[in-house]
VEXDREN-2710 file (C-alpha; in Angstrom, 1 decimal):
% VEXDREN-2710
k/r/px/py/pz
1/UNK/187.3/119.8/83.1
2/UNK/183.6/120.5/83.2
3/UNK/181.6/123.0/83.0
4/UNK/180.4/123.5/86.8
5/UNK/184.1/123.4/87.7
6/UNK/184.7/126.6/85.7
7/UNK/182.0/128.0/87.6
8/UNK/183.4/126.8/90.6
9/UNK/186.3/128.1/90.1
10/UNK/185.1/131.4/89.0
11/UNK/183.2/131.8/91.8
12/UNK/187.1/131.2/94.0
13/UNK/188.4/133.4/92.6
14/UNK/186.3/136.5/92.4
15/UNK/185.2/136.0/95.9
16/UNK/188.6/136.4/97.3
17/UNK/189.2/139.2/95.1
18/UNK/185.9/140.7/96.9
19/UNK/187.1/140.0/100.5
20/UNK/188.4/143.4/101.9
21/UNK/189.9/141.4/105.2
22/UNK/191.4/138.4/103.3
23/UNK/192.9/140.7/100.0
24/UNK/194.1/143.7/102.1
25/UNK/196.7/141.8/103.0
26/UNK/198.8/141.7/99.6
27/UNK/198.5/143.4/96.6
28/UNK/196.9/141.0/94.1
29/UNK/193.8/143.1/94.0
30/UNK/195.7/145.6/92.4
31/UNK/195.8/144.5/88.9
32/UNK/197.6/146.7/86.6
33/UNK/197.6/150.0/89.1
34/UNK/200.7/152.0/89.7
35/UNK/202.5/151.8/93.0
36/UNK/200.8/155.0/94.8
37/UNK/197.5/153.8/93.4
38/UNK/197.8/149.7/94.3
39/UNK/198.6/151.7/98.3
40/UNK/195.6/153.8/98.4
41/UNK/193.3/150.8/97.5
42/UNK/194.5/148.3/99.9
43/UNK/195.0/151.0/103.0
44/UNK/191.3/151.5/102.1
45/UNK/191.0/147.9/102.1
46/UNK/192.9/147.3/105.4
47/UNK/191.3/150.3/107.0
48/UNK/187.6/149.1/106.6
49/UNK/188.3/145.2/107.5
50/UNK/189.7/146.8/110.5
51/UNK/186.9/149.8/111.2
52/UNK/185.1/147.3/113.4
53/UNK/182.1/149.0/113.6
54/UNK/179.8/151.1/111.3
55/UNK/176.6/151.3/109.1
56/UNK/175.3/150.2/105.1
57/UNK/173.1/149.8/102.8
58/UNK/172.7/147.0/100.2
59/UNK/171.3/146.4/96.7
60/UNK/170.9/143.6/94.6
61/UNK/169.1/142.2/91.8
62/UNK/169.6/138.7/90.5
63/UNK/167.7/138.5/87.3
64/UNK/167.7/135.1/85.2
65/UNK/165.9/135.5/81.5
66/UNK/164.6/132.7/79.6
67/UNK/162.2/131.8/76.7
68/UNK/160.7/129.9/79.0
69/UNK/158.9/131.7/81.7
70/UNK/159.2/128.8/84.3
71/UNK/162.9/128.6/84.2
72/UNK/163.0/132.7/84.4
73/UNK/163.5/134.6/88.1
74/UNK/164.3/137.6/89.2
75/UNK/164.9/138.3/93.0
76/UNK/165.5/142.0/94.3
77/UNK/167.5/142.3/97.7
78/UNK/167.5/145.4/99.8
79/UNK/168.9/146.1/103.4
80/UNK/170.3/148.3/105.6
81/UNK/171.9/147.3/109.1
82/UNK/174.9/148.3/110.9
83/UNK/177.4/146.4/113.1
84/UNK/179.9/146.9/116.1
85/UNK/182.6/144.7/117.5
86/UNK/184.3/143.0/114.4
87/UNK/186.9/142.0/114.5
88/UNK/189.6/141.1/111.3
89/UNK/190.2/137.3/110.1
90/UNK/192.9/136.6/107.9
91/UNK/193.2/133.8/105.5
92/UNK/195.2/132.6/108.1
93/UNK/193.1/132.1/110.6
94/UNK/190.0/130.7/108.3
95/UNK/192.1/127.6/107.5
96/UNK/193.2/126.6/110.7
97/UNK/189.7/127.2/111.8
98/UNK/188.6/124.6/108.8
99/UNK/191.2/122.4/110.0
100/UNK/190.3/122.6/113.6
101/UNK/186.6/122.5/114.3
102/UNK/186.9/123.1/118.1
103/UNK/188.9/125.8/117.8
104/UNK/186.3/127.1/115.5
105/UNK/183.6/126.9/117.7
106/UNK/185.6/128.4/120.3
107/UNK/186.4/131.0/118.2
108/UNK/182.8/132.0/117.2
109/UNK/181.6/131.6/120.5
110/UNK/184.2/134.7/121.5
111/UNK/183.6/136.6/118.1
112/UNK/180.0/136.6/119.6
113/UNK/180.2/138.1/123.0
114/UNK/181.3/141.1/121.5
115/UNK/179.8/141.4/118.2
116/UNK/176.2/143.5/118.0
117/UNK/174.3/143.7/114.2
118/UNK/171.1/144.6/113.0
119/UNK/170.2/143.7/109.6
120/UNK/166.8/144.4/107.8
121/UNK/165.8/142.5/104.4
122/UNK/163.3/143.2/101.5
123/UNK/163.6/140.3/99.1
124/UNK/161.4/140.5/96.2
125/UNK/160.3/137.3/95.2
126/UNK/160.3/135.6/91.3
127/UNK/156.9/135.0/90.4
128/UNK/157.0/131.4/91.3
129/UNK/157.1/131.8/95.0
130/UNK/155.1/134.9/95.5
131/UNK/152.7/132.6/96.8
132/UNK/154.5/132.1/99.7
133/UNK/154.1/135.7/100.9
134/UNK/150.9/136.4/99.5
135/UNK/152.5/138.4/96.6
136/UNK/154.5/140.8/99.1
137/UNK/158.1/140.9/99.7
138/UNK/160.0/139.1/102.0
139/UNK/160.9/141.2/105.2
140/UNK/163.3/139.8/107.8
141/UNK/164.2/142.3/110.9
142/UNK/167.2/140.6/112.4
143/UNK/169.7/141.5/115.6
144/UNK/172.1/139.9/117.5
145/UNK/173.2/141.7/120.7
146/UNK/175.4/139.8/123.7
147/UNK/175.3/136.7/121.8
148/UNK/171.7/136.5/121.5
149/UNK/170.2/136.3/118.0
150/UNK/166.3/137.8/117.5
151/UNK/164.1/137.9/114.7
152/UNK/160.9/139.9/114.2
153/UNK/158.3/136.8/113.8
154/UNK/155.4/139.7/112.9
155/UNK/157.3/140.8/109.8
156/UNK/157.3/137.4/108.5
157/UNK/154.1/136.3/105.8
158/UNK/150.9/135.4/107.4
159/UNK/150.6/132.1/105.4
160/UNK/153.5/130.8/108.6
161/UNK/151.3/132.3/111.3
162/UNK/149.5/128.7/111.8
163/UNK/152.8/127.2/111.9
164/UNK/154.2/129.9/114.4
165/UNK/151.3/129.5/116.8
166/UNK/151.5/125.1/116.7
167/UNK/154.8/125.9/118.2
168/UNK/154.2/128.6/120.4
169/UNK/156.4/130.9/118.8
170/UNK/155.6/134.5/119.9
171/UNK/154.2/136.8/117.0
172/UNK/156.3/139.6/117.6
173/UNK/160.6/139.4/118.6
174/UNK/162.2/136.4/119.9
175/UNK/165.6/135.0/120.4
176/UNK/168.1/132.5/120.7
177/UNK/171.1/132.0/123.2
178/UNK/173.2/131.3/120.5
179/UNK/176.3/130.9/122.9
180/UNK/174.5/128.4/125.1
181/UNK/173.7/127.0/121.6
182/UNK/177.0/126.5/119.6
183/UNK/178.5/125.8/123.3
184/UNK/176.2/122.7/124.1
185/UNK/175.7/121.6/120.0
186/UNK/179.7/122.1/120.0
187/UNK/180.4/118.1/121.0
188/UNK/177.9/117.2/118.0
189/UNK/178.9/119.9/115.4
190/UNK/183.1/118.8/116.2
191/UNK/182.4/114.9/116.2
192/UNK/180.7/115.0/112.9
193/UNK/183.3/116.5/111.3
194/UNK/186.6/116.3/113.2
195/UNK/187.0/112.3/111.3
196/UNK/187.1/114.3/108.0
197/UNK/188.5/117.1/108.3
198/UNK/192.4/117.3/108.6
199/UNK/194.9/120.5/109.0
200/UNK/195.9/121.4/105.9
201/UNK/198.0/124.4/103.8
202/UNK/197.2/123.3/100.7
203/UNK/193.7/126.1/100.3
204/UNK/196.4/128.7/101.7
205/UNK/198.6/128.4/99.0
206/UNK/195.9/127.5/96.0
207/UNK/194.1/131.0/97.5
208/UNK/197.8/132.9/96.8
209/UNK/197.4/131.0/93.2
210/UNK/194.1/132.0/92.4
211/UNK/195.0/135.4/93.5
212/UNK/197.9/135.9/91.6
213/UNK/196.1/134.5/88.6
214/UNK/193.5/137.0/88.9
215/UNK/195.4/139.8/89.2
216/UNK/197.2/139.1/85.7
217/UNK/193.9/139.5/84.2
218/UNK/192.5/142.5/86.1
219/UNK/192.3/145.7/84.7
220/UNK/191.7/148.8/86.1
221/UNK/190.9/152.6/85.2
222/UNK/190.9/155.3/88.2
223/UNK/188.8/158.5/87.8
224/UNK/189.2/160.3/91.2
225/UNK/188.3/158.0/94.1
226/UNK/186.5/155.5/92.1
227/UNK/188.5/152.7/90.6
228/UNK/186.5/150.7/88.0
229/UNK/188.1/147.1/87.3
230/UNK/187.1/144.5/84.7
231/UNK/188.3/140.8/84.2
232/UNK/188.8/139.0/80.9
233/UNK/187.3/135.8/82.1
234/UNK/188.5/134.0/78.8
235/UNK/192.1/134.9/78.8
236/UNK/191.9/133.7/82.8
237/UNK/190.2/130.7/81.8
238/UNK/192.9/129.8/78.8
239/UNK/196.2/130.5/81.0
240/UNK/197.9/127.5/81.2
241/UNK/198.5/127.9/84.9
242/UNK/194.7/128.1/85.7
243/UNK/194.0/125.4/83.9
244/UNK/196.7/123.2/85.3
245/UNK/195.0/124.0/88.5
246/UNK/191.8/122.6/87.3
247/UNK/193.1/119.9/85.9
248/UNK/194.5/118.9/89.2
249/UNK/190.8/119.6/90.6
250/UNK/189.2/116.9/87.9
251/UNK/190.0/113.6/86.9
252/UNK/189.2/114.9/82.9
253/UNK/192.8/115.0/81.4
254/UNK/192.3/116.5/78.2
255/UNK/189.9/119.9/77.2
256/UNK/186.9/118.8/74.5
257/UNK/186.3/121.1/72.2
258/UNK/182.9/121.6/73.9
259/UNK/185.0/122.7/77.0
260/UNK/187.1/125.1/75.2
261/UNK/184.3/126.6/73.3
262/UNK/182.6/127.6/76.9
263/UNK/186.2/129.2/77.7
264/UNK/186.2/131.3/74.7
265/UNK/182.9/131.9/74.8
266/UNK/183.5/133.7/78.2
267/UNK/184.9/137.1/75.9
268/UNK/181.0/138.1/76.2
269/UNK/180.6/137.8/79.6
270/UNK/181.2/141.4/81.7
271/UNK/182.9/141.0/85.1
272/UNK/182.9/144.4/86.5
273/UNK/183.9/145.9/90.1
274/UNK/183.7/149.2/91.3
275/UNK/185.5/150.5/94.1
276/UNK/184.8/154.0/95.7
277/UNK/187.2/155.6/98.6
278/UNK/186.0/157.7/101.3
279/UNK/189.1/159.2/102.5
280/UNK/191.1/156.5/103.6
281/UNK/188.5/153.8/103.8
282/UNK/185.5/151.9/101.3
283/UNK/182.8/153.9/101.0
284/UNK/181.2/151.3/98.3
285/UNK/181.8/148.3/96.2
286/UNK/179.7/147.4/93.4
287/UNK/179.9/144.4/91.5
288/UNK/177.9/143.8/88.1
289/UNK/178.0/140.5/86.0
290/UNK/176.6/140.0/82.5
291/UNK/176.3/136.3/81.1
292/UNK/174.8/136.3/77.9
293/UNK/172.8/133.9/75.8
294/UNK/175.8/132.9/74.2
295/UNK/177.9/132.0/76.7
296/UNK/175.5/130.1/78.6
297/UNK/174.6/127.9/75.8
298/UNK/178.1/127.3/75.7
299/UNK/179.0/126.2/79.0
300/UNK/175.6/124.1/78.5
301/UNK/177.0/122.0/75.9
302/UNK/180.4/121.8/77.6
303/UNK/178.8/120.7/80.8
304/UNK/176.1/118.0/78.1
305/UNK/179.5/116.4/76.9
306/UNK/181.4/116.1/80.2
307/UNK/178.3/114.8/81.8
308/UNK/176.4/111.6/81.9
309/UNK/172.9/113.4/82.5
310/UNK/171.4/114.8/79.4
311/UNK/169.8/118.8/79.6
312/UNK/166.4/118.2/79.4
313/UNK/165.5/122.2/79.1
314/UNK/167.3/125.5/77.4
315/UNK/170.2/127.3/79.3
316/UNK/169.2/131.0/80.0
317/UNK/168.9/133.7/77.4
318/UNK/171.0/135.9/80.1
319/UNK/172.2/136.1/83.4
320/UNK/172.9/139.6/85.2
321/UNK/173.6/140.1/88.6
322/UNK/174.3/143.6/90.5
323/UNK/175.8/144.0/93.5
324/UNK/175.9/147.6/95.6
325/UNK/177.1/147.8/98.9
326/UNK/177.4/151.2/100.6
327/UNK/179.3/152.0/104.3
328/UNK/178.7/154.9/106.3
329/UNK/180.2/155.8/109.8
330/UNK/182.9/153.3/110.0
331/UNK/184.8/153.1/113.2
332/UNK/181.9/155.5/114.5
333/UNK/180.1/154.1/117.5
334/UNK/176.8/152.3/117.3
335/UNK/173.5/151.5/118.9
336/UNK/172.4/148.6/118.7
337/UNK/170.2/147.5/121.5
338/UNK/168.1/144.2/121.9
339/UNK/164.0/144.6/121.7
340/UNK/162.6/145.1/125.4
341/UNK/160.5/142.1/126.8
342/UNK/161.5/139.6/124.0
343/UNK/161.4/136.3/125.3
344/UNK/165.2/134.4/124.6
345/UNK/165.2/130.8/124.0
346/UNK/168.4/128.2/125.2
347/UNK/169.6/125.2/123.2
348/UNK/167.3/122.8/125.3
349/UNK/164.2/125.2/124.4
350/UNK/165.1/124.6/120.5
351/UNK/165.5/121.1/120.9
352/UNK/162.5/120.5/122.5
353/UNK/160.8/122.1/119.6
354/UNK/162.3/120.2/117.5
355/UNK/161.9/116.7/119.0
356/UNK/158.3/118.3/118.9
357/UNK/157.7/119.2/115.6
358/UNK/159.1/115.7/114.7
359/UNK/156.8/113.6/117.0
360/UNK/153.3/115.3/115.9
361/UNK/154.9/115.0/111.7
362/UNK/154.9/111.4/112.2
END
């Protein structure tokens, strides 16, 4: 069991327990709540998968520290968009979409039609690529109205512009039929992987597992509308159920001591998640994760003994990641209209520029 699979795993888990359309659906989010409690999170949960349409805000801040300063980064991410026309997806239906990849195009291709969004990103950039944008933040203005997908090429850095006018791509908005382009990619996309991929219910029921797992070790405290949980990572990691599941994921059969000194070293990491209600619906979820020095020299070691390739620089001094994501006006109607006079590009158009850009790189 190595160390990148305990990440891996971590990272299953915690992202279904984050899914308001996949978890609504049971009560494994629920943790230690009473009855009345466990009911007014997931009708909140149901309730917003289901809204359809609305507005939010987002905030986030991935921060790495090191000793060394070329192994340290820090990105900021902040956007605000709003949406109409989703519609719900169950577990369910994500696995016999994996399992059939025509369906799945067929699928997104309808989800599209009636689906409008407009996100807008600021991404602060670690010191190591703020060349790329001249030292500015990233800004991406994005929409996708009637199955069309536009970008605003003027926000983007000036150090692209010479690339953006080799191709003739406009300076201002400009989209893509994505429609005509899933529908005439769909033979390619299906044919690559319809030989490999086979209908299974095997990530149904390992989902329920993980699930269940995580709600042993979830615990939660209620103060009004907000509902603050916290996960003991180590005692998650140690239960003999989770780790027969990893087992069964790796062909290690037996824990180092290395491997078990990463699990208990997870007691210092801080798994946090912070659920507010607005009436009977998510008004924000916050997430916030704390990996100390510790711990990360830890799973550094297990992951040096487990693995043929020696580290060949420090782990981390920390990790910390925050999460905030705000709603507003869910199941409220929304305007979301497509820029006037941007040109739309179709699945030949894109390519064309590609066989392009390959011809004049060789």
């Amino acid at each position: 069991m190595k160390s990148r699979l305990l990440a891996l795993c971590m990272m299953f888990v915690l992202i279904a327990a984050l899914v308001p359309g996949v978890m609504a659906q049971d009560t494994t989010i629920c943790g230690n709540l009473s009855a009345d409690d466990c009911t007014a999170l997931t009708t909140a949960f149901t309730n917003t998968g289901a809204a359809g349409s609305g507005a939010f805000t987002l905030s986030s801040t991935i921060d790495i520290q090191s000793d060394d300063p070329s192994q340290a980064a820090k990105v900021d991410i902040n956007a605000d968009g709003k949406f109409s026309g989703v519609k719900p997806m169950s577990m369910t239906d994500m696995t016999a979409m994996g399992a059939d990849p025509a369906a799945a195009l067929q699928k997104a291709t309808e989800g599209l039609k009636g689906f409008s969004g407009e996100l807008n990103l600021t991404i602060g950039l670690p010191t190591s690529a703020a060349s790329m944008t001249g030292g500015e933040p990233l800004t991406l203005n994005l929409l996708l109205v009637d199955g069309v997908g536009y970008i605003d090429f003027s926000k983007l850095p000036a150090t692209i512009t010479p690339m953006l006018q080799a191709y003739k791509i406009p300076t201002g908005w400009a989209g893509l039929d994505l429609i005509d382009t899933i529908t005439n990619a769909g033979g390619m996309l299906t044919g690559m992987t319809g030989s490999t991929t086979t209908p299974s219910t095997s990530s149904t029921e390992d989902m329920a597992k993980a699930q269940a797992l995580f709600a042993k070790y979830l615990v939660y405290t209620r103060d009004g509308d907000t509902f603050t949980g916290s996960v003991d990572l180590a005692g998650l990691f140690k239960d003999p159920d989770f780790q027969a599941m990893m087992k069964t994921a790796d062909t290690s059969k037996e824990i180092t001591a290395e491997e078990q000194a990463a699990m208990d070293s997870l007691a210092d990491a801080k798994f946090e998640v912070v659920f507010t209600l607005a009436g009977d619906k998510l008004g924000e979820i916050k997430l916030n994760v704390e990996v100390p020095g510790s711990t990360l020299t830890a799973l550094a070691a297990a992951n040096a003994s487990s693995d043929s390739t020696d580290a060949t620089s420090a782990p981390p001094t920390a990790v910390n990641v925050s999460f905030d994501l705000k709603y507003s006006g869910l199941g409220e109607a929304q305007t979301i209209a497509a820029p006037a006079g941007a040109p739309v590009a179709k699945f030949a158009d894109l390519m064309a520029l590609m066989q392009g850009g390959m011809s004049s790189s060789g």
